[in-house]
N, C-alpha and C positions, 0 to 999 in steps of 0.2 A: 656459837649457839645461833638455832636460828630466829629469823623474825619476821613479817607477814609483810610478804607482797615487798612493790619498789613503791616511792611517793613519785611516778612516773608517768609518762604518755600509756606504754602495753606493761603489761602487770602479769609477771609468769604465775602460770597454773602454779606452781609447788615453789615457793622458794624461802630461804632465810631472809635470807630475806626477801663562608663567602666572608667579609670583616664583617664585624659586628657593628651594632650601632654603634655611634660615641654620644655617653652620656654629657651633659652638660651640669660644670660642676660650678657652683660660685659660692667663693667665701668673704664675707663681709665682718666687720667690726672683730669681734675676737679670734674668729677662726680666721681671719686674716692674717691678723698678728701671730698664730700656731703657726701659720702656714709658713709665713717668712722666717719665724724660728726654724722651723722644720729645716727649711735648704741653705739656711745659714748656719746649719748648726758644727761648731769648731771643730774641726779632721786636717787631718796630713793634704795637703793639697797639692796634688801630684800632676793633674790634670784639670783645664777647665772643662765646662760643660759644652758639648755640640749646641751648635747653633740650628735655629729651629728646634720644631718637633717630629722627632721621631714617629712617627706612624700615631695608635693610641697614644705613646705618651707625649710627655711634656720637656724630660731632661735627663742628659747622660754627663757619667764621668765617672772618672774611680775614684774606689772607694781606697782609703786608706792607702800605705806606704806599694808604690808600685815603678818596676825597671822601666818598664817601655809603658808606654802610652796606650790605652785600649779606646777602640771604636766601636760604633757601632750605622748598620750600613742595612737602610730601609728600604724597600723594593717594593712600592707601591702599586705594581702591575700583580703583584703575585700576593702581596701581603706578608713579605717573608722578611723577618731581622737574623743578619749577620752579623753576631757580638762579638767582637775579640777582646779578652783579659786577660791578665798577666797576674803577678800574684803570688804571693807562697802561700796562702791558703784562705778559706773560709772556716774558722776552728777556733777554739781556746778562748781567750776574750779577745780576740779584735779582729778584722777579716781584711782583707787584699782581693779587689777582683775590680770589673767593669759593671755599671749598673745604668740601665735606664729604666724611668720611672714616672708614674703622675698622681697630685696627692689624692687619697679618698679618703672617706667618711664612710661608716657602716660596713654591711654585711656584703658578700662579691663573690663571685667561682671566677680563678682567672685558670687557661688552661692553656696548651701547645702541645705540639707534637714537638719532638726535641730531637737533634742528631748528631752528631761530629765527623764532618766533610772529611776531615784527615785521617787517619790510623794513627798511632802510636801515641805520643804522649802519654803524659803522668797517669795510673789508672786510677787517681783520685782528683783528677780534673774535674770540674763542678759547672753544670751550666744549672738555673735555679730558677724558679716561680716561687717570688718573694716579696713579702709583707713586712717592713720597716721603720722601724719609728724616727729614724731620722739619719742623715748623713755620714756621720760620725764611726767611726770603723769598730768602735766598742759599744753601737746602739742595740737595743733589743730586736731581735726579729722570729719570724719564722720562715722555712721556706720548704719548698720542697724540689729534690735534687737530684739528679742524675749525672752519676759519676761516669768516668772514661770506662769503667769496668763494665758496667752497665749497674750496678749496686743502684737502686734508687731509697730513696728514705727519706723521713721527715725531718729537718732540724730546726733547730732551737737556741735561742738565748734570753733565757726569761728576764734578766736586769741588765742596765747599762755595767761592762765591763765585768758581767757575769763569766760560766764555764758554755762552753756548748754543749749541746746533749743531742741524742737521737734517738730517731725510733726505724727502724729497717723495714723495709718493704718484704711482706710474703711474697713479690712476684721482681724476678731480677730482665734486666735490660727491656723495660717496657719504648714502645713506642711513642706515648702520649700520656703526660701528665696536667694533674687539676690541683691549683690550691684552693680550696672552698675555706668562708669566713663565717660563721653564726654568731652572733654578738662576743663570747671572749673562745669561741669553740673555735680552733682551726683544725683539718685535715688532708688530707689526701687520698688521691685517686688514679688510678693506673689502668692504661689500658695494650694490649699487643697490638698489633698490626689488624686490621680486619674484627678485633674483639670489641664488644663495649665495657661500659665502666667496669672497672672492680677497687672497694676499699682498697687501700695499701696496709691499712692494719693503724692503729691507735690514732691517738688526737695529742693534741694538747693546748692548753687552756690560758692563754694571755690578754691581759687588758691594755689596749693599745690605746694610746691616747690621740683625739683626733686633730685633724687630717693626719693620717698616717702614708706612708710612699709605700706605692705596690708597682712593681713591675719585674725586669725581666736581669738575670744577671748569669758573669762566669769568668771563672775564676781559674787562671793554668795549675794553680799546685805547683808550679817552679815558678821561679821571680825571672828566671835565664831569657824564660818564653812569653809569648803571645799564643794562646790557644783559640780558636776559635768554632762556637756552636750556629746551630741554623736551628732557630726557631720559626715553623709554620702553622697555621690556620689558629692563629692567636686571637685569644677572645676575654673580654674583659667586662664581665657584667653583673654592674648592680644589682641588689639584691633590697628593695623595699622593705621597712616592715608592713609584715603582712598577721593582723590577728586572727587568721584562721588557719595559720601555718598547723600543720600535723604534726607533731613529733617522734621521730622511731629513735629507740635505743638499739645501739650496738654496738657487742660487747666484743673484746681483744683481749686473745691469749698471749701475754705477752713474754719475753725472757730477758733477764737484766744481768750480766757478765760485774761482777763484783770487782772487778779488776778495772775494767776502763766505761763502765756505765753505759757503756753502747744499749737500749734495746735492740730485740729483735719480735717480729710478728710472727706469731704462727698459724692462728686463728683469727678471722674478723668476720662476724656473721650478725642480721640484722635479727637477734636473738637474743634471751639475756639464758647466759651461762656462769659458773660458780667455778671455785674455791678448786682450783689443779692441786693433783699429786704427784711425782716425778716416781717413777719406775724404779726400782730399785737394780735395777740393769743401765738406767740409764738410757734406756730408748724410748719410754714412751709417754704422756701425757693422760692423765685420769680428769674428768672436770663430769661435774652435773649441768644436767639439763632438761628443765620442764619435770623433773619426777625422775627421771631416768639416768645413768651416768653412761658415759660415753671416753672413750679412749684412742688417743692418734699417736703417728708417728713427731717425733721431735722436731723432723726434717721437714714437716707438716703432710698435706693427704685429706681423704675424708673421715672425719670422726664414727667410728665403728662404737655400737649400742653394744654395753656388756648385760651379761644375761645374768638378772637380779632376783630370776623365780617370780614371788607375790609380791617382794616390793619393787615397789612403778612410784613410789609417793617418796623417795631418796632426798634428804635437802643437803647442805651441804657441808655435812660433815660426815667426813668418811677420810680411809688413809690408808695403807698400805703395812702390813707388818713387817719389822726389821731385816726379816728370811724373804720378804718378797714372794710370798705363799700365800699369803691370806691379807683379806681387805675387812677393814670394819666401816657398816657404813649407820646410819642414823634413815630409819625409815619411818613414817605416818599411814600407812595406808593398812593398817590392820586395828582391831578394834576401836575403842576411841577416839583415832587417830591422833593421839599422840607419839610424841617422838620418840622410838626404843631403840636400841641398839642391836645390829648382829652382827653375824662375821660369817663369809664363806670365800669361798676358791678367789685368787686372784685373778683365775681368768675366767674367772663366770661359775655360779649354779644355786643350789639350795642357801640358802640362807638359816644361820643358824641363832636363835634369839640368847642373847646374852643377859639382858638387864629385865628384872620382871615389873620395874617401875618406869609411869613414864610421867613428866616427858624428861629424855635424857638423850643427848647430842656427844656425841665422840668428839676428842680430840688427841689423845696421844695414845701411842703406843708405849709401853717398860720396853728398855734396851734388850732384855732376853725373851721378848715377845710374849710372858703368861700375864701380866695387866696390863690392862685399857683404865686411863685415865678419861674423866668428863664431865663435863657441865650438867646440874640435873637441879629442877624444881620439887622440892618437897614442904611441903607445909606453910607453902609461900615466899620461901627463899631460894636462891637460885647459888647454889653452893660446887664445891667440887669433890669429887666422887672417887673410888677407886675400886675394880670388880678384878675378880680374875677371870678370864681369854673364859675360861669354860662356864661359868655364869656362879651363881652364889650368892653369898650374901654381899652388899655393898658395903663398902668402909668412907664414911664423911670426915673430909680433910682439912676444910676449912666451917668457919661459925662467924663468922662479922657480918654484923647487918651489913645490905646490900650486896648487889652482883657480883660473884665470881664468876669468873669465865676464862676459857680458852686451856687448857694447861697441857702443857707438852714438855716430854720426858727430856731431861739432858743426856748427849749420848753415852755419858757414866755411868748414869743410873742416879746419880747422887743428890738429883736436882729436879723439881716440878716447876716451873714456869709459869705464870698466871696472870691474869687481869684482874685488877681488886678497886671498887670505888672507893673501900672503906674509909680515905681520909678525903673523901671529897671529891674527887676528880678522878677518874680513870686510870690507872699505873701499872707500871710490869709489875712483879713483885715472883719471889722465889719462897720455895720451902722443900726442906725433905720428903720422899717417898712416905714417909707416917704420916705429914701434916706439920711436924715439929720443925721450929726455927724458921717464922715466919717472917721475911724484911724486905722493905722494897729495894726495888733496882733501879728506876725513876722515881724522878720529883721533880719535874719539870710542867712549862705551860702549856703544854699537850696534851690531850685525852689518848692515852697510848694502850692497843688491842691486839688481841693473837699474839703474842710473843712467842719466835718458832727458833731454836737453838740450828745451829746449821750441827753437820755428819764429823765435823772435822772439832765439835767442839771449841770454836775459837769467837762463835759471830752468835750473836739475836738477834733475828729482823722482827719489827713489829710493825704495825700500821700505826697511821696519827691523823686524828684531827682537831680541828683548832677546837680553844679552848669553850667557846660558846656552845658547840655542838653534843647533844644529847644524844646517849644513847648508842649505835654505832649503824646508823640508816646508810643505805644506798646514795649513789648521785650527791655527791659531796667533791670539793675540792679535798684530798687528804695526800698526806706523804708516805713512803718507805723508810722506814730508819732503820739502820744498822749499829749493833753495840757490841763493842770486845767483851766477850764473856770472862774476860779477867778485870774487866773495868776500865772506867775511862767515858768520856762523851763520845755519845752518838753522833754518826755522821747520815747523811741523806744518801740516799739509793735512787728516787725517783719520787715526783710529782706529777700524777695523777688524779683525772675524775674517777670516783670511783667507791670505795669502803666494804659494804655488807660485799660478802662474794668474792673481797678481793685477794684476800690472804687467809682466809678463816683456819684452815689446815697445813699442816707442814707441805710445804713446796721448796724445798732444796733440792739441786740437785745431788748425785752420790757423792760426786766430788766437791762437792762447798762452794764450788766457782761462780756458781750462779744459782739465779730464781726463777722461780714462775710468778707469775701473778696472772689478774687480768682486772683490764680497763675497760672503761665506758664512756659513752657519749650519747647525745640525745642531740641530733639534728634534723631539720625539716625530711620528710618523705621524699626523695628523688632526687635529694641530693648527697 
């Protein structure tokens, strides 16, 4: 369902919702004592730290269990580091590589152009622009990375001895990366040869505690070897607070492989967009935007405007029929302007009105495609609904004080899906196609939204936010959970900023393997 505006810096029309300076760093009385934690903190000690300082930083050594010994070799006529690291990987909870570093405090954009003088080697060799909380080979970090392949991407380990995670770059073997900091916002930036910046696609969201170690790392991906990157026109620079910083939002189509939790980017635009549908072929990408929906390739491209007739006012709930023929979408821009429902061509035209009451928000299609299940306001309650595909009278399926929302069809038919406050807190909960045999699915201390049954019948993915959080607003820390639709606890999919917009409508792929979503971030303007 939808709800008004973002509580944000830009507020979309129609929606549900040479070297650098060296700074001078001094730590006194407690940040002291962080500090000396910090580089004292207990790891495999495989190597000591080089003598002197490296260029910008302060200190090198490897990191965690390594064969040979890694250096690292500063050219102060040029400004160029030569890192060599050994290593069997940066991954799972603990990492193997060469690091040099110096501690900070605050907000920083640290960048380089990055290369690998040799050929061959591992093509998951790692040279990395990295943010870490301390020494220790199973510490939190993030970084951002360019592998032997040329694969660049964002990673991740949100807790000590936590899993890794990623998010993939829209744009493969860049020449020059950025890791940029905003208070717990980190992301990345990628550019070619001759180009300038471009997002790489998503964020994510860690509180690092200070003095944190930023610098420069790499890692062979074999323990056998020493690999080694060249890092040039490296730049490492503070980032003040500043009370008249701007804020822009922008939003990432992102995809998450259900099998080993890799994201991947497809879209990242300084724009807020909504709520993907996945193709029923498998090719293409549906999402709203500003009023309008718009459609891309998977492999990504420019998003093509589908042709909606009179509605232009689209929020975002809209989806795809089972046959992959027909789209229903949820439009404001006729009468009253509240929200009705219609359905025309999947690949664009007239729009046909289904529902003669509004306001009413789609969300599921029946397995044999002649109902549309939905969220609708009548008499001050906000209940769930059920019409048939050709219009008619409506059928009220649920009655419990407070919100119901979201419902989506199981792919048996056997099963409605739903979001229900009624005992308090936000929960999945199930009922048959009449309404009959109503029970929850969670009970847990999450406010849990949109419950989407995956194609294969085996998964529910929902959103979640914590348990304080009212309502289901934008611009939130929330999760992805995933639940065996024969029962059992949920597991996590992904954390994200993010919520209204993120998941509102079915986003499976045909094949169950994976998801769409999309994410958000709100970082200063120009960076």
């Amino acid at each position: 369902m939808s709800s008004p505006g973002l509580p944000s810096a830009e507020k979309p029309k129609f929606s549900r919702r040479g070297h650098p300076r060296r700074s001078k760093l001094r730590f006194t009385g407690p940040a002291l004592v962080a500090l000396l934690a910090c580089l004292s903190h207990p790891t495999t000690r495989t190597a000591e730290a080089n003598a002197g300082s490296p260029g910008l930083f302060m200190a090198s050594r490897d990191i965690g269990a390594v064969s040979h010994v890694g250096r690292v070799v500063f050219n102060a006529a040029t400004g160029r580091y030569q890192i060599s690291g050994g290593g069997a990987n940066m991954w799972g909870t603990n990492d193997a590589f060469r690091f040099v570093w110096k501690p900070l405090a605050g907000d920083f954009s640290l960048q380089a152009d990055i290369r690998w003088p040799a050929p061959g080697g591992d093509p998951h060799r790692k040279a990395v622009l990295m943010v870490r909380q301390h020494v220790d080979p199973a510490a939190p970090y993030v970084d951002a990375v360019l592998h032997g392949d040329g694969l660049a991407s964002l990673q991740f380990r949100a807790e000590q001895g936590g899993p890794t995670r990623e998010i993939q770059s829209l744009i493969r073997a860049p020449q020059r990366l950025r890791l940029d900091k905003y208070g717990d916002t980190l992301w990345m930036s990628v550019a070619r040869a001759g180009e300038t910046w471009r997002p790489a696609g998503g964020a994510y969201r860690l509180r690092f505690k200070e003095p944190f170690l930023v610098g420069l790392g790499v890692c062979a991906h074999d323990d056998t070897r020493l690999e080694t990157a060249e890092f040039a026109k490296v730049e490492l620079t503070p980032h003040p607070p500043d009370p008249t910083t701007r804020l822009v939002l922008h939003s990432t189509l992102e995809i998450v492989n259900l099998a080993s939790l890799d994201r991947r980017a497809v879209l990242d635009a300084a724009t807020h967009f909504e709520a993907p549908n996945w193709s029923s072929d498998g090719r293409t990408l549906l999402f709203n935007r500003e009023g309008r929906l718009y459609h891309m390739l998977i492999g990504g491209g420019d998003p093509v405007l589908l042709d909606t007739g009179f509605a232009v006012r689209c929020n975002n709930d809209h989806g795809y029929s089972p046959d992959g023929t027909q789209l229903a979408i949820s439009d404001q821009s006729q009468g009253d302007g509240k929200s009705l429902i219609y359905v025309l061509p999947a690949a664009g035209g007239a729009p046909r009105r289904v529902t003669e009451l509004g306001p009413s928000y789609w969300h599921g299609w029946s397995p044999d495609g002649t109902t549309l299940a939905y969220c609708a306001e009548r008499g001050g309650e906000y209940d769930i609904y059920t019409i048939s595909v050709t219009g008619g009278a409506e059928r009220r399926l649920t009655t419990a004080p407070g919100l119901d929302d979201g419902p989506d069809y199981s792919p048996d038919g056997r099963w409605i899906y739903f979001n229900s406050e009624r005992t308090g807190s936000m929960q999945i909960w199930g009922m048959h196609p009449d309404g009959s045999g109503q029970e929850p699915v969670t009970d847990d201390e999450w406010n849990n939204w949109f419950p989407h049954p995956s194609p294969d019948g085996k998964w529910i993915v929902f959103l979640s936010y914590a348990k304080e959080v009212k309502g289901h607003p934008a611009n939130h820390d929330v999760r992805l959970r995933l639940l065996p639709a024969a029962g059992g606890p949920p597991r996590e999919l992904a954390r994200l900023f993010g919520g209204q917009g993120t998941i509102n409508v079915p986003s499976w792929s045909p094949d169950s393997r994976e998801l769409a979503f999309v994410s958000y971030r709100l970082v200063p303007a120009g960076r």
